[in-house]
C-alpha positions as CSV (number, residue, x, y, z in Angstrom):
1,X,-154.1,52.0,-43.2
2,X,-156.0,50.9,-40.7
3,X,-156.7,54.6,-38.9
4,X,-157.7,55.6,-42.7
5,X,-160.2,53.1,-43.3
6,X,-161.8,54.0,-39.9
7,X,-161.6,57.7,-40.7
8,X,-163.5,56.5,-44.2
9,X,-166.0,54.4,-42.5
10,X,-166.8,57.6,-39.8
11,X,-167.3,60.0,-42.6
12,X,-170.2,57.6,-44.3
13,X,-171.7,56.9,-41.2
14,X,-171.7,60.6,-40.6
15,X,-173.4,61.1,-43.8
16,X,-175.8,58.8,-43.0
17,X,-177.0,60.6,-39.8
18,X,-177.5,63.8,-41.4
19,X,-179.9,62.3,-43.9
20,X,-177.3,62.0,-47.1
21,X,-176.9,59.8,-49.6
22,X,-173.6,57.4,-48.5
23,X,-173.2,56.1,-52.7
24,X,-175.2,57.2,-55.6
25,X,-178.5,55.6,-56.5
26,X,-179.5,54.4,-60.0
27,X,-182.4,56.2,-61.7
28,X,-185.6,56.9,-60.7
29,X,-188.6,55.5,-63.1
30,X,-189.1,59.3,-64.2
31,X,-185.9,59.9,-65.0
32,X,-185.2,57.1,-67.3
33,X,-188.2,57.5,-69.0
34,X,-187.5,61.1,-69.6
35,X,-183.5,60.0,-71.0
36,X,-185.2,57.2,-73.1
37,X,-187.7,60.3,-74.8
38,X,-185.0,62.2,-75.2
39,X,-183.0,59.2,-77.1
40,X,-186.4,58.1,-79.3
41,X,-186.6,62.0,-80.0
42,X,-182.9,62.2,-81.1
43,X,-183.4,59.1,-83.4
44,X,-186.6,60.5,-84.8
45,X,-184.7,63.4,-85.8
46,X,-181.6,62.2,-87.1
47,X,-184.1,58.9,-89.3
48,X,-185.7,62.4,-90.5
49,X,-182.5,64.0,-91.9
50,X,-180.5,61.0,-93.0
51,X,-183.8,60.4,-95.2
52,X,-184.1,63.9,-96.4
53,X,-179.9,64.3,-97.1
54,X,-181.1,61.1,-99.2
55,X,-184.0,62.1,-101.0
56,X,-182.1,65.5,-101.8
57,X,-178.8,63.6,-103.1
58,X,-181.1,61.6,-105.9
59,X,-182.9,64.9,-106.6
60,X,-179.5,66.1,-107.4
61,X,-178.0,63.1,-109.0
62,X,-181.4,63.1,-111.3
63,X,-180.3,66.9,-112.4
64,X,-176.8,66.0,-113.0
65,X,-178.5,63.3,-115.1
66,X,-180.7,65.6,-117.1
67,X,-177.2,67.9,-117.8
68,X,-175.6,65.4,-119.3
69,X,-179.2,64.6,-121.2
70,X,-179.0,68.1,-122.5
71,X,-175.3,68.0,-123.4
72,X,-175.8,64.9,-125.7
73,X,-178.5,66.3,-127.3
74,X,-176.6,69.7,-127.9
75,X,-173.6,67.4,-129.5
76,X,-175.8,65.1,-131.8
77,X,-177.5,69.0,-133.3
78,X,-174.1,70.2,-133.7
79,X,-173.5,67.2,-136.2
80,X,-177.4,67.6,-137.7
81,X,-177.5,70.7,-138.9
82,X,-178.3,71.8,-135.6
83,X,-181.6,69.6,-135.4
84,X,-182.5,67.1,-132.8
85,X,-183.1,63.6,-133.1
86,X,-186.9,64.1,-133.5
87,X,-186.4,66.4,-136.3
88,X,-184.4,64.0,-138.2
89,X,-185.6,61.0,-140.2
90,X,-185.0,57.9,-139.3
91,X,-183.5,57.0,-142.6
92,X,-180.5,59.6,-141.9
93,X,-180.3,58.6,-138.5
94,X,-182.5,60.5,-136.5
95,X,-185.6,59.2,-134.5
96,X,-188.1,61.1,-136.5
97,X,-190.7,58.1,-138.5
98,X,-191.3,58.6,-141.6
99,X,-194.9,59.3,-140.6
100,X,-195.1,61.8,-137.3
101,X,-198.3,59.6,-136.2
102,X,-195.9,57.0,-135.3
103,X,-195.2,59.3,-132.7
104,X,-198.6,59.6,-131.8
105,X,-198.9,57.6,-128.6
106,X,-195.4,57.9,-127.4
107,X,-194.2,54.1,-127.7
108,X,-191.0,55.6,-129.5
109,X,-190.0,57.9,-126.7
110,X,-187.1,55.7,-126.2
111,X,-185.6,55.3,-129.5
112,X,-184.5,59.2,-129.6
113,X,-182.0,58.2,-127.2
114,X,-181.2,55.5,-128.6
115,X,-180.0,57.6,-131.8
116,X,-178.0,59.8,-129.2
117,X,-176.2,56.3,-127.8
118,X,-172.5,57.7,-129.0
119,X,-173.2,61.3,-127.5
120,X,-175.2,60.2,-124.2
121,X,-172.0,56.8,-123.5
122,X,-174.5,55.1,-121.1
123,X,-178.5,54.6,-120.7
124,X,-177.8,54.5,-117.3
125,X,-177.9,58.4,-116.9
126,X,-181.5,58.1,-118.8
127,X,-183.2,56.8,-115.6
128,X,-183.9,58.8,-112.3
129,X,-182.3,57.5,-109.1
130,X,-185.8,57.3,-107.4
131,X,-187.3,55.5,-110.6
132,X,-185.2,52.2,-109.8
133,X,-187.6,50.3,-108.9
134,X,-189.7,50.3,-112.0
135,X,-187.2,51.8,-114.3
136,X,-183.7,50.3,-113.5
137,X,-181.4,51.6,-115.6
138,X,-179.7,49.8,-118.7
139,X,-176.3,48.8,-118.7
140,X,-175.6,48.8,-122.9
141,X,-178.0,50.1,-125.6
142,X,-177.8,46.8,-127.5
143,X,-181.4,46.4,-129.0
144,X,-181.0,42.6,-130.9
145,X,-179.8,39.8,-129.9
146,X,-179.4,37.4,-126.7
147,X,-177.8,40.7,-124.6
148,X,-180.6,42.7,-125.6
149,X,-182.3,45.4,-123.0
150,X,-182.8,48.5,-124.4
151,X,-185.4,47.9,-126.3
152,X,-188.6,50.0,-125.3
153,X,-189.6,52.6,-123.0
154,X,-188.4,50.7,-119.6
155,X,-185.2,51.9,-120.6
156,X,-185.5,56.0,-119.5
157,X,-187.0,58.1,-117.5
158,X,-187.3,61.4,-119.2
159,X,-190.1,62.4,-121.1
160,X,-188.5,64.4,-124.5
161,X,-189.9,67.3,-126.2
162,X,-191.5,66.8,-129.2
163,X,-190.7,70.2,-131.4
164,X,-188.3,71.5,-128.9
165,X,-185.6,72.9,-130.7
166,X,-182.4,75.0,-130.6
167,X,-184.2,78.4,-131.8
168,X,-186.1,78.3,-128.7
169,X,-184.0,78.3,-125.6
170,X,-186.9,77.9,-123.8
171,X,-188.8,74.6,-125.1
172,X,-188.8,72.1,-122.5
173,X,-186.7,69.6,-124.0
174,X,-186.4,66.0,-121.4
175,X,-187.4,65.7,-118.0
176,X,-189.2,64.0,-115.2
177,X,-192.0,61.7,-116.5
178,X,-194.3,61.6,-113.8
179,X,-196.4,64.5,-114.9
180,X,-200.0,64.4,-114.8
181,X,-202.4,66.7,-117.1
182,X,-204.2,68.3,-119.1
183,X,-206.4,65.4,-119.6
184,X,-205.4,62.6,-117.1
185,X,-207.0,64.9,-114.0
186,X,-205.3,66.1,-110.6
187,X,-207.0,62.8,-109.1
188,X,-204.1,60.7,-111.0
189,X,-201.4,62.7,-109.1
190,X,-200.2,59.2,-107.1
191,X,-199.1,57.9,-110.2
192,X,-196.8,58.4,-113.1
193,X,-199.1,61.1,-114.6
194,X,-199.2,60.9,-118.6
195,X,-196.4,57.8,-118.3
196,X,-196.9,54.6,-117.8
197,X,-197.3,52.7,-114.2
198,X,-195.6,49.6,-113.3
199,X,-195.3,47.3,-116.5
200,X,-196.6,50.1,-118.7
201,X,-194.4,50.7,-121.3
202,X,-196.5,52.3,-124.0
203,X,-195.7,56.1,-123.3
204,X,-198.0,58.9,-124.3
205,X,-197.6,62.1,-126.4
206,X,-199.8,64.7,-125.1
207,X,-200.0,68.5,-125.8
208,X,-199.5,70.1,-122.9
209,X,-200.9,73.4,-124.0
210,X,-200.1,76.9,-122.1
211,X,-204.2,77.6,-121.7
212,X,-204.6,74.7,-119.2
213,X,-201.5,75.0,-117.4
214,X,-203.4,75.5,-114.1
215,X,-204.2,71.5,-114.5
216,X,-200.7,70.4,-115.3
217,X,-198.3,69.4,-112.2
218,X,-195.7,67.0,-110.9
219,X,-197.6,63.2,-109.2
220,X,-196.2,62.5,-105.8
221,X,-193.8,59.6,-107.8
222,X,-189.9,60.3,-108.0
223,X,-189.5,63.5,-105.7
224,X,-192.4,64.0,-103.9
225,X,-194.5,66.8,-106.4
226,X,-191.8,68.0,-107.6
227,X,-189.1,67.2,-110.5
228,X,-186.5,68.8,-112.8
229,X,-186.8,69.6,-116.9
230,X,-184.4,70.6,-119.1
231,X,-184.8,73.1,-121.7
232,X,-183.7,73.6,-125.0
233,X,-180.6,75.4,-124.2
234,X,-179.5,72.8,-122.3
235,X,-179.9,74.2,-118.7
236,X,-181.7,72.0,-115.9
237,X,-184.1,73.5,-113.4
238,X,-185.1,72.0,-110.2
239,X,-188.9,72.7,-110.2
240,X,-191.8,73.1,-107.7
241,X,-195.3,72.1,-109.6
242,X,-195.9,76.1,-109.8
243,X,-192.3,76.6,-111.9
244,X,-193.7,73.7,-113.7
245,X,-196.7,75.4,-115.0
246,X,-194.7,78.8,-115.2
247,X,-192.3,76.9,-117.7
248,X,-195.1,75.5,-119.8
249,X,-196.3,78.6,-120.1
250,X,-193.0,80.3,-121.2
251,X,-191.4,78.1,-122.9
252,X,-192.1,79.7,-126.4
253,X,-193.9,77.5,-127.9
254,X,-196.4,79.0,-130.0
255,X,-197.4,76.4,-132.4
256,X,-201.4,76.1,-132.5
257,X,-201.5,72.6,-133.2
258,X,-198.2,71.6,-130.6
259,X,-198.3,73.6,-127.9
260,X,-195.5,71.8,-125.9
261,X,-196.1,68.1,-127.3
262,X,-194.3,66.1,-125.0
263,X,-193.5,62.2,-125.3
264,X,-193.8,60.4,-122.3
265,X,-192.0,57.1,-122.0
């Protein structure tokens, strides 16, 4: 054992002569400043896709939100005659006042789902993921009464076509709300558009017109300029601010005094 540990102790001190390193050193300053980049690049990078994996799972969520949206809508027509709620009076159920200018600066946007509560089963598929913070969603649509919350525009998310109906597939029917135009100006596109800010619950209906489309596009609110609609038929579209304008613009609406009148909650 002895012989060994000698032999051991020759070969270092052999090593030693000839300029080598006997045992390994620790890093250098360069060196473990280069591994500690490296690590601060790596966490950069996976901060970056942890938050875009999130921000494209709401997106997502939001859509499957708007399906279901269209679905209920599609179920309360098939019982109406094949009309929506906005069609419909208010005295046979629907959400339609018995004078349309009731409608006229949006603070009803809410009750058409609120006519839709048996079709839709909860208000909280009425409110974007990324609208939380200013538009939590409900957990009943009791309207009276010491349980009371869903009673005004704070309760959704989703703006809701005016005239869209069934015989045009192509009417933008619910959607995003943070939409800014014709008339509130591109230099409004950090906030909620033609919807209300924080504590704003009063809603808008603006007609969104096809001849100004070029003025009409998603606010950096919910998912970063851009959103999802759905139309008339039911189907939901993820779009860019371009689609956007492309879908006002083909969404059949011809009317000359409503060309896609939208209420905004």
């Amino acid at each position: 054992m002895k012989i060994a540990s000698k032999s051991n102790w020759s070969r270092l001190e052999s090593k030693k002569a000839s300029g080598g390193r006997a045992y390994p050193l620790g890093f250098t300053l360069t060196e473990l400043v280069v591994v500690l980049a490296v690590l601060s690049l790596f966490a950069v990078m996976l901060a970056h896709t942890q938050a875009s994996t999130r921000v494209n799972a709401m997106r997502i969520q939001c859509a499957s939100n708007l399906k279901q949206v269209g679905l209920g809508f599609r179920l309360w027509a098939a019982s109406h005659n094949g009309s929506f709620p906005m069609a419909v009076s208010t005295n046979v159920g629907g959400a339609r006042p018995g004078s349309d200018d009731a409608f006229a600066n949006g603070s009803l946007t809410w009750t058409v789902y609120l006519v839709m509560s048996n079709e839709l089963s909860t208000p909280k598929i009425i409110a974007c993921p990324t609208d939380f913070d200013q538009r939590p969603p409900k957990t009943s649509f009791i309207t009276a009464g010491p349980y009371a919350e869903f009673t005004n525009n704070s309760a959704t998310s989703y703006f809701v076509g005016r005239y869209a109906t069934r015989l045009k597939p192509r009417n933008l029917l619910s959607g995003d709300r943070n939409i800014y135009g014709p008339f509130t100006g591109i230099t409004d596109n950090e906030g909620y558009g033609n919807s209300g800010g924080p504590g704003n619950y009063t809603g808008a209906a603006v007609q969104m017109g096809t001849n100004f489309y070029q003025s009409i596009g998603w606010t950096g609110k919910l998912h970063g300029k851009a959103g999802n609609i759905c139309l008339a038929d039911g189907s939901v579209q993820q779009v860019t601010i371009s689609r956007l304008r492309d879908a006002f613009s083909q969404s059949g609406d011809m009317s000359p005094t409503r060309l896609n009148f939208l209420l905004y909650p």
